[in-house]
C-alpha positions as CSV (number, residue, x, y, z in Angstrom):
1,X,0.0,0.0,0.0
2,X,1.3,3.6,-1.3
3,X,1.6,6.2,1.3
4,X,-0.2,9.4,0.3
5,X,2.0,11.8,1.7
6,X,5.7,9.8,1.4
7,X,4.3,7.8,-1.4
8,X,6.6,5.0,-0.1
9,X,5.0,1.3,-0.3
10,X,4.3,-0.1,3.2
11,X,2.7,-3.4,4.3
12,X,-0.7,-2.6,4.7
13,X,-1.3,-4.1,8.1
14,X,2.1,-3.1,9.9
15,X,2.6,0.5,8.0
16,X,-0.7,1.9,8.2
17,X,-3.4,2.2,11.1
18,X,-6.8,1.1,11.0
19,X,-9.1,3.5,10.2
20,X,-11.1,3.9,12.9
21,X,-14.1,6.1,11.4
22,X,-14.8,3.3,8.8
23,X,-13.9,0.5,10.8
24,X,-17.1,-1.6,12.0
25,X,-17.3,-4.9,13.9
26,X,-18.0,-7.6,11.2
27,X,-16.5,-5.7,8.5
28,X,-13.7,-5.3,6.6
29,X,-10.6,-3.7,7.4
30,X,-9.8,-0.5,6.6
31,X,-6.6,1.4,6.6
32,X,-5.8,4.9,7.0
33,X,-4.0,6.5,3.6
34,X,-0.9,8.2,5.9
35,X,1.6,5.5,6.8
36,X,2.2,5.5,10.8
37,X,5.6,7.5,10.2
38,X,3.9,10.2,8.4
39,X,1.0,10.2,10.7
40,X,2.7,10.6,14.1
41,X,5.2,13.3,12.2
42,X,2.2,15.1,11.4
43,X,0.6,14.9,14.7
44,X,3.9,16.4,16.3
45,X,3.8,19.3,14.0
46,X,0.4,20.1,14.6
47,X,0.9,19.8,18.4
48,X,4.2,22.1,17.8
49,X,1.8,24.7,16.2
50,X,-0.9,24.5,18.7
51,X,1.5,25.0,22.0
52,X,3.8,27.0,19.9
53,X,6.8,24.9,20.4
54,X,10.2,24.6,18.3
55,X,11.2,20.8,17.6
56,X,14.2,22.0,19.9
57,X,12.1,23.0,22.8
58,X,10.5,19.5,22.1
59,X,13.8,17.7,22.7
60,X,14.9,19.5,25.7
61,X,11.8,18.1,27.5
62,X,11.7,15.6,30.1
63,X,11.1,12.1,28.7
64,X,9.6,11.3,31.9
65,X,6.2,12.6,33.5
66,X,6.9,15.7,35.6
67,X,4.9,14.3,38.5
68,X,5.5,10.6,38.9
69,X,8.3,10.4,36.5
70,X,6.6,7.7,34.6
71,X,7.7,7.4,30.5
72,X,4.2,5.8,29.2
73,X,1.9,7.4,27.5
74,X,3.5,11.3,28.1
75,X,0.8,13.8,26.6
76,X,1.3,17.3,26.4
77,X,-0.3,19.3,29.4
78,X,-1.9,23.2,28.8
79,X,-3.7,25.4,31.2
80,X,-7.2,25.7,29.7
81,X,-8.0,29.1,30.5
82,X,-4.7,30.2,28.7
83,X,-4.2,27.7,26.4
84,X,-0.7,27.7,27.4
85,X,1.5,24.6,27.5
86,X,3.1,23.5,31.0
87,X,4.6,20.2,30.3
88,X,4.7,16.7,30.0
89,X,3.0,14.1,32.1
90,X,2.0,10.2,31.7
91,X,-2.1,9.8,31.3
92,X,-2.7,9.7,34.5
93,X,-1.4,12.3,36.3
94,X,-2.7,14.6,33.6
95,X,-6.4,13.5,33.8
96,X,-5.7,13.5,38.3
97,X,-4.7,17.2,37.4
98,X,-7.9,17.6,35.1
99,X,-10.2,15.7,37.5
100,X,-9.4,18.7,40.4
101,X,-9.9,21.6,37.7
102,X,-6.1,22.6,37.7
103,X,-7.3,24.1,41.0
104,X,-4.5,24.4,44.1
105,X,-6.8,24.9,46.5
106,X,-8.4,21.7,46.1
107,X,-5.0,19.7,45.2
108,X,-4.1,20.8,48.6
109,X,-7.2,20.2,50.2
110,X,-6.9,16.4,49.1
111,X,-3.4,16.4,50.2
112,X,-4.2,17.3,53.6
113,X,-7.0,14.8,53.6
114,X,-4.8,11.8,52.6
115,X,-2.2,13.0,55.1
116,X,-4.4,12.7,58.2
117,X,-5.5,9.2,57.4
C-alpha cells in the first residue's frame, strides 16, 4: 500500500493504522491512507503549532512525566483558560490534574485529607 503523503509502499497491516471512522465490527478492514511514520510526524507538527513549540524545545523536555516520572503514555499538558502549554505528564497524572480543575486549593485540600488518614 502507497503512502499518500511519502508515497513509499508499506505493508498494509504493519505501516498503516486502522481506520477507525470506517472500521465496523463484522466488517472489513480499513486502513488509514498516511503511513504510521507520516501520521505521528504530522501529529507532532500540529501539536508544535498548537503549544507554539520549536522541535528544539521539544527535545529538551523531560522524557519522563513531571509528576510521577513515569515514561508511558506522556501527553502534552496546557492550562485551559490560557491555552498555554506547562509540560509533559503520563495519562494519568494529567487527567488526576484535570479531574481537580487545575485548581491548588483543592489539590491541597486532598493532600491534607490523605495525610491525616
Amino acid at each position: 500500500m502507497r503512502c499518500n503523503k511519502c508515497g513509499r509502499d508499506k505493508p498494509r497491516a504493519t505501516g498503516f493504522y486502522p481506520n477507525q471512522k470506517r472500521h465496523r465490527k463484522g466488517k472489513p478492514v480499513y486502513y488509514d491512507s498516511i503511513c504510521k511514520k507520516c501520521r505521528i510526524k504530522t501529529k507532532t507538527t500540529s501539536l508544535f503549532k498548537r503549544y507554539g513549540l520549536t522541535q528544539q524545545e521539544y527535545d529538551r523536555l523531560p522524557k519522563r512525566c513531571e509528576i510521577c516520572g513515569s515514561k508511558k503514555r506522556l501527553v502534552f499538558d496546557h492550562d485551559h483558560q490560557t491555552l498555554l502549554f506547562r509540560g509533559r505528564l503520563c495519562g494519568a497524572c494529567n487527567n488526576g490534574l484535570g479531574m481537580f480543575h487545575d485548581s491548588v486549593v483543592k489539590l491541597k485540600k486532598a493532600i491534607q485529607y490523605l495525610e491525616k488518614v
